[in-house]
C-alpha positions, 0 to 999 in steps of 0.5 A: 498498537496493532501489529500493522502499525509497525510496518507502516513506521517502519515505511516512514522511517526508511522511505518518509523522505522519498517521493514516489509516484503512483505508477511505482506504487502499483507495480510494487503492489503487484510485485508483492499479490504475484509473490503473495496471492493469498493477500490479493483481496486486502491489496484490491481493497487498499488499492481501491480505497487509496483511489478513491479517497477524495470522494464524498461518502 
């Protein structure tokens, strides 16, 4: 198990049930890289990886 995989049950666990839209989840993504700049490079890549995910390879 990596050390990421914790984080993410923990997400699953506490918010699995709610509904969010993408809108919230962006601003809670730039809330986090303007509290935490040095990860604004894995944020960009996860954000454009989450955007993109239906497209064929």
């Amino acid at each position: 198990m990596y050390f990421t995989d914790r984080g993410i049950e923990e997400l699953v666990e506490r918010r699995g049930d709610e509904r969010v839209s993408l809108e919230w989840l962006g601003d809670r993504l730039q809330s986090f890289i303007d509290s935490h700049p040095e990860f604004e490079t894995a944020i960009d890549r996860l954000a454009t990886w989450l955007a993109r995910a239906d497209d064929d390879d």
